[in-house]
N, C-alpha and C positions, 0 to 999 in steps of 0.2 A: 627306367634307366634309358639314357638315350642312347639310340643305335649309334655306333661307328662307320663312320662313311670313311672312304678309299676317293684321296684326290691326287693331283698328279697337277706339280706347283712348279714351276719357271724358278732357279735361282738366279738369274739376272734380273728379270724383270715383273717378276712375281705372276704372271699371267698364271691362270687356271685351266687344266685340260682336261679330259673325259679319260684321259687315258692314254700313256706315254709313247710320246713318239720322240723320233731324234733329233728334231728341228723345233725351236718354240718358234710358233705363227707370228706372235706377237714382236718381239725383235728381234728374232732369226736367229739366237742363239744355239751354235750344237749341242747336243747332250750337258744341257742343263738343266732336263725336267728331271721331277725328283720325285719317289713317291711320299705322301703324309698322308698321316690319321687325324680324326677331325671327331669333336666330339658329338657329332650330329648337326643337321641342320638346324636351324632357330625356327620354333615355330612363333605364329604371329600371336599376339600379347589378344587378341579377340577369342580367341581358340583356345588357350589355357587359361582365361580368368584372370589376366595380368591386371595390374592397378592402373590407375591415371598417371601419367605424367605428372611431378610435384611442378610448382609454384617458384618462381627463380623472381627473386631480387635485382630489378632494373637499379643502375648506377647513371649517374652524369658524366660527362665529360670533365666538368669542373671539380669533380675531387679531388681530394688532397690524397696523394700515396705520401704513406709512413715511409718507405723504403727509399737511399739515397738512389739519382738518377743512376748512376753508375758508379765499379767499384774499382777505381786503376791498379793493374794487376802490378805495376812496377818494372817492365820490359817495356821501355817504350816503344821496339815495333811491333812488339804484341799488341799493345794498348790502339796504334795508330790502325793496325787493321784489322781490331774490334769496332773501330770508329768511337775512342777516348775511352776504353775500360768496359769491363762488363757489367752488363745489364742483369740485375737481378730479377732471377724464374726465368732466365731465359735457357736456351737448349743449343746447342755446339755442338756439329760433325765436324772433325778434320780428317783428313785423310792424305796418306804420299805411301810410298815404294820403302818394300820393307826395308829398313837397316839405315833409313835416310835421316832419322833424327827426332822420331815425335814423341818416342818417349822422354828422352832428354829435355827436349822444349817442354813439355808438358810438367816434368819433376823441378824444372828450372822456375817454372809458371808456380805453379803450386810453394813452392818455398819463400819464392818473392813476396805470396800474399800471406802465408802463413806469417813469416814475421814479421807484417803491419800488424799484424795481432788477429788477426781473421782465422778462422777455425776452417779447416781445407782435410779434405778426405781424398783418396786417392785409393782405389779399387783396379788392384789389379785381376785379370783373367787367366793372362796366357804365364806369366813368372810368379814364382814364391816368393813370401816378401822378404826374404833373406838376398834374393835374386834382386830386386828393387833398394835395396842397405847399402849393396855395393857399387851400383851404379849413383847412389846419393853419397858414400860415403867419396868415389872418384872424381866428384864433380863440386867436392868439397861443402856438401850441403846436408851431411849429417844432423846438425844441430838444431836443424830448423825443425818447428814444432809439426809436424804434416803427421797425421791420422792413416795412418796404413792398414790394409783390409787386401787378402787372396781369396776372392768369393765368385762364385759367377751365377749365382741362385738370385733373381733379383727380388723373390723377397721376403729374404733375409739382408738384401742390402738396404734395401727402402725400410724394412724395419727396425737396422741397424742406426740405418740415417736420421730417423726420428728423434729417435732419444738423443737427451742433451742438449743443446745450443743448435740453433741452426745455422748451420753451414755454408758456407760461402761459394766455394766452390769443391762439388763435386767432380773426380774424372772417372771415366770407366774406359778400361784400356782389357777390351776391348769390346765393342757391340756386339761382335759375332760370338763371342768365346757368354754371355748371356743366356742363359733358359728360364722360364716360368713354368711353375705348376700347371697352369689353365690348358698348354700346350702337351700333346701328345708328340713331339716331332724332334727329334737330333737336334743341339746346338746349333747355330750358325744357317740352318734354316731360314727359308724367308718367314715362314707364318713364326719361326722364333725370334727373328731378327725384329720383326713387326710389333711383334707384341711384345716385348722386351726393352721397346724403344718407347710406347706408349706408355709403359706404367711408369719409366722414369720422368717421361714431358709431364706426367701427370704429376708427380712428386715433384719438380722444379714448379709447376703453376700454384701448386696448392703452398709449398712449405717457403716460396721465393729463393730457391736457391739453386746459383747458375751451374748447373750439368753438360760437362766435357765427354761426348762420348768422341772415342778412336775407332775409326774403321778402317778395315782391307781395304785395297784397290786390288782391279783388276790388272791382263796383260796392258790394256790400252788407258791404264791411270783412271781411270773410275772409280768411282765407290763401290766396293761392291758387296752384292744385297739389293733390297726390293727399292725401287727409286723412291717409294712412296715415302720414306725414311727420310729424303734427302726434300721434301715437300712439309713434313712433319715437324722440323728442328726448327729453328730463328735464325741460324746460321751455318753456312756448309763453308768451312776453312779447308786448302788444300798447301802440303808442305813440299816444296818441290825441290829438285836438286840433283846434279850429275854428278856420279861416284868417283871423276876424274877429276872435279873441283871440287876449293875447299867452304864455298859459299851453298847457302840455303835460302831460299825464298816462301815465305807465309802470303799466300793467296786467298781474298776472298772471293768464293763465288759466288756467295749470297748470303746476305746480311739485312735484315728487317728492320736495324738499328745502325746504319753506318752506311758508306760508300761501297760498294760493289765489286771495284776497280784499284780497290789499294794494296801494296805491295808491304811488308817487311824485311830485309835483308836479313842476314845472321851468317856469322863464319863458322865454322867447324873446326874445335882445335881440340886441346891436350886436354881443356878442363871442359868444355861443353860447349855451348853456343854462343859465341860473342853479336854483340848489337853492332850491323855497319851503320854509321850516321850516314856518311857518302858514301854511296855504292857506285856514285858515277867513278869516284876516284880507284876502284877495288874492278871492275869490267874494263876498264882503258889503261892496266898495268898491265907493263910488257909489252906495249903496242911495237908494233914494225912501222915506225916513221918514214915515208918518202917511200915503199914500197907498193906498186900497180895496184889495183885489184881492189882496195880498202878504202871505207870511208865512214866516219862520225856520223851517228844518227842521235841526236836531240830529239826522245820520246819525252811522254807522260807517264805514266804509271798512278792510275787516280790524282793525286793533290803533288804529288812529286815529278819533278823533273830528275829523268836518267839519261845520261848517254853512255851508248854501247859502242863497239867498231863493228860494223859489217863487211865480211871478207867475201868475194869474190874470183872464182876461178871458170876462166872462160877458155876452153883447149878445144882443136880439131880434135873430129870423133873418127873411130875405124870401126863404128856400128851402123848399120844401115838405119836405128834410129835412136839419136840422138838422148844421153845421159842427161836427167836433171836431176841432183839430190838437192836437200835442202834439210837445212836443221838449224832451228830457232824459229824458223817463220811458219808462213803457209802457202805449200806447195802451189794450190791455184791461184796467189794472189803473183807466186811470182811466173806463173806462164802468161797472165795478165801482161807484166810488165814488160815481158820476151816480145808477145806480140805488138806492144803498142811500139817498144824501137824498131819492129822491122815493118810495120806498117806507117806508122808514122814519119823515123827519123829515118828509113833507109836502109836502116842496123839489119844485116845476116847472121841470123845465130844459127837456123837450122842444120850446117851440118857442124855445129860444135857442142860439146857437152860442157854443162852449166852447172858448176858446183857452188853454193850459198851457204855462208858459216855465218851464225850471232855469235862473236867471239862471247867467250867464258859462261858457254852455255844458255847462255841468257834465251827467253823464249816471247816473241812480240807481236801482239795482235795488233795493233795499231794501224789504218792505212795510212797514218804522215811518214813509214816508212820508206815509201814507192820511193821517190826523191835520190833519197840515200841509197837502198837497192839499186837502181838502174845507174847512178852515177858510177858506184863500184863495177857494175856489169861493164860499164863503156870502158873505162881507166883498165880491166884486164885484158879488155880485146883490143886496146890502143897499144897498152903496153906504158900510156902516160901516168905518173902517177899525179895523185890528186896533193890540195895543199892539205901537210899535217896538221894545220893550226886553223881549220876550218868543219864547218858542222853543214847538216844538209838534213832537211825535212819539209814534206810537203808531200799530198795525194795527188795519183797522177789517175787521171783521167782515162777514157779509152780513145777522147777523141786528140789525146797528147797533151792537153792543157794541163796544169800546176795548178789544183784547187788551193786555198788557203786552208788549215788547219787552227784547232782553237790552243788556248794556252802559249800564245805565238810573246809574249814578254817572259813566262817565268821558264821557255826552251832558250833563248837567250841570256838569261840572268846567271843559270846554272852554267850556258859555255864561257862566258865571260868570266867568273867565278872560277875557273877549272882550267883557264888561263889560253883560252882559244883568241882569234884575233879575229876572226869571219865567218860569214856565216851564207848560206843560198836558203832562201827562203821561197815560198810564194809570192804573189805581188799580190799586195792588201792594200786599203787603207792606213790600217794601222801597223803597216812592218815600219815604214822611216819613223814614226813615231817614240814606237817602241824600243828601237836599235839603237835611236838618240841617247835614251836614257840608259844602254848597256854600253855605248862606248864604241860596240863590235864597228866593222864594215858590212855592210848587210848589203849581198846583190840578190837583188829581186829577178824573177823569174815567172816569165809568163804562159811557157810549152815546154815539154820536155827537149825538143831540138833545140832553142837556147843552151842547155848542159850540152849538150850530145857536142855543138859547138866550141862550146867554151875549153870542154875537155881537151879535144880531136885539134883544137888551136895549139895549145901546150906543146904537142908533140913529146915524142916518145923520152923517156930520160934513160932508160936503158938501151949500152950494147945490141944491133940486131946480130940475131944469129945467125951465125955463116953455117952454108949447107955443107954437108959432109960429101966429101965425094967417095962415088960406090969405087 
């Protein structure tokens, strides 16, 4: 019998310790070592008389797979950032913030393919399936033919899943709520989470059928569990979303089969998830026309063109150092931009505090942003507002220049589209080109002080304020 060893295992980042301390070495996480039992160390296959390695069957490249390339789930911003439907045998993490929508997506997902006629299982963990009836029966999706199972043994799910037809898509809601026999350790465990995730990748490669698993996040929107999980799947989908709005976003952040970079919309209503086609038109509802501070950014979003509004608030500070918050973007990309107008264009922000809004929550990695940031930043500290019927994007430099950015015709096509009349672009080759063909007015831009000018020309369109006498 083999001895039981005593290890002491990181739930964030699965590292291995001697013996529990409060801090993992490995990513510095507090008290998240955990003790587990182990069925012994492996001894080496010389030493107990193990067999040889079998003989494995070399393939070509040029083979034919039986299996279609892909199977369109019928949500087509699901499908868009699956990258055109899923891939059968492949493996799915998504993960968002509890209450934010994935089981919804998910039964919505699964009913769509169930009645193309596709045999769709659906494994719940943490709810009774009586608890899963009601949420299908509110979202008016009763009737549809989906396979329901409340198990978390996985295998009795894999042995489940065998029998009968194979299956198109499996989900399991959720990873953590998983245990296997081979495993001595609590549910939700990393060496559970590990091995639990292994024998389904293993059941999708072997029987080709595509497995959804759902995970936690952490405080900070992670996955959370052993990262090696998020290495192991074909694709890590994240559901994102602010509980103040009525929009969701499907994010890939890795995909073996598709772009990387693509987005989904989705609204949030009475019966479940609605599809937005245009989300530029759903982010620039309610805009504050002809008000300081604001201004149109013409991003990308993978193969899509989006525009958001970028708010900005620029006020004297009574701190000895100066407020910056920010939400939607990234915090160092906009001290970036502070420094290069006061070294470059002249611009004093230090003793003001700099508040940065993505209207409708919207969250942007992009640097063609810079442009539209700073334009806002100037327009609140002028007090000028900018024109409403105008877009701005381009990366700004540290040495003040306006790089050009790529995708520079279809950030155009979408503002012309959406009924804008102009546009501040970078100075390219191909901006007059491209502008020709949208109609817009397009003024080119070759340093950040060009805007800083153009704005500070306008001058102010509001009342100044008269000082109050003490």
């Amino acid at each position: 019998m083999a001895k039981r060893t005593t290890s002491f295992v990181c739930q964030s980042c699965g590292a291995v310790h001697m013996r529990w301390q409060g801090r993992c070495d490995s990513c510095g996480a507090w008290n998240s070592i955990a003790e587990e039992q182990s069925g012994g160390a492996s001894v080496p296959s010389a030493q107990r008389g193990g067999r040889r390695g079998r003989l494995i069957a070399l393939e070509s490249l040029a083979g034919v797979s039986e299996d279609a390339p892909r199977i369109r789930i019928g949500i087509n911003e699901a499908d868009r950032v699956a990258g055109g439907g899923l891939v059968p045998g492949s493996v799915l993490l998504i993960g968002g913030d509890p209450g934010i929508g994935k089981s919804t997506l998910l039964i919505q997902a699964s009913a769509a393919l169930a009645r193309e006629g596709h045999r769709v299982v659906y494994v719940s963990g943490e709810e009774a399936s009586a608890q899963v009836r009601l949420r299908a029966e509110r979202l008016g999706l009763a009737g549809a033919p989906v396979e329901l199972a409340a198990e978390t043994n996985v295998e009795d799910i894999v042995a489940t899943l065998s029998e009968g037809g194979r299956p198109a898509l499996v989900v399991i809601d959720s990873i953590q709520t998983m245990w296997t026999d081979t495993v001595e350790s609590a549910p939700g465990t990393v060496t559970q989470v590990r091995s639990s995730a292994q024998i389904l990748i293993r059941f999708a490669k072997r029987s080709g059928a595509c497995v959804v698993l759902v995970g936690h996040v952490t405080k900070d929107g992670q996955i959370a569990g052993p990262r090696v999980v998020e290495h192991m799947v074909d694709a890590v989908l994240s559901f994102e979303g602010d509980g103040a709005h009525h929009f969701r976003i499907l994010r890939a952040q890795k995909n073996r089969f598709g772009p990387t970079d693509e987005i989904g919309v989705f609204e949030m209503t009475g019966l479940g998830l609605r599809e937005v086609a245009n989300p530029s038109e759903l982010f620039l509802s309610n805009r504050d026309h002809g008000a300081p501070g604001t201004a149109v950014y013409a991003g990308m979003e993978g193969t899509r063109p989006v525009l958001v509004e970028i708010q900005a608030l620029v006020v004297p500070t009574s701190l000895g150092t100066p407020r910056r918050a920010v939400v939607g973007w990234d915090p160092s990309r906009l001290s970036m931009v502070l420094a290069v107008l006061e070294a470059r264009c002249g611009i004093k922000l230090g003793a003001h505090d700099v508040h940065l809004n993505v209207a409708g929550g919207f969250r942007i990695s992009e640097p063609a942003a810079d442009l539209a940031v700073a334009a806002a930043l100037v327009s609140s500290l002028s007090g000028s507002a900018l024109p409403s019927d105008a877009v701005y994007f381009g990366e700004v430099s540290l040495t003040g220049a306006v790089r050009p950015v790529s995708h520079t015709g279809a950030r155009l096509k979408e503002a012309a589209k959406l009924g804008f009349a102009s546009a501040v672009v970078p100075q390219g080759k191909s901006a007059g080109t491209e502008a020709g063909e949208t109609g817009l007015n397009v003024e080119t831009a070759s340093s950040l002080g060009d805007i800083v000018a153009t704005i500070a020309a306008r001058g102010p369109r509001r009342a100044p304020r008269v000082a109050q006498e003490g």
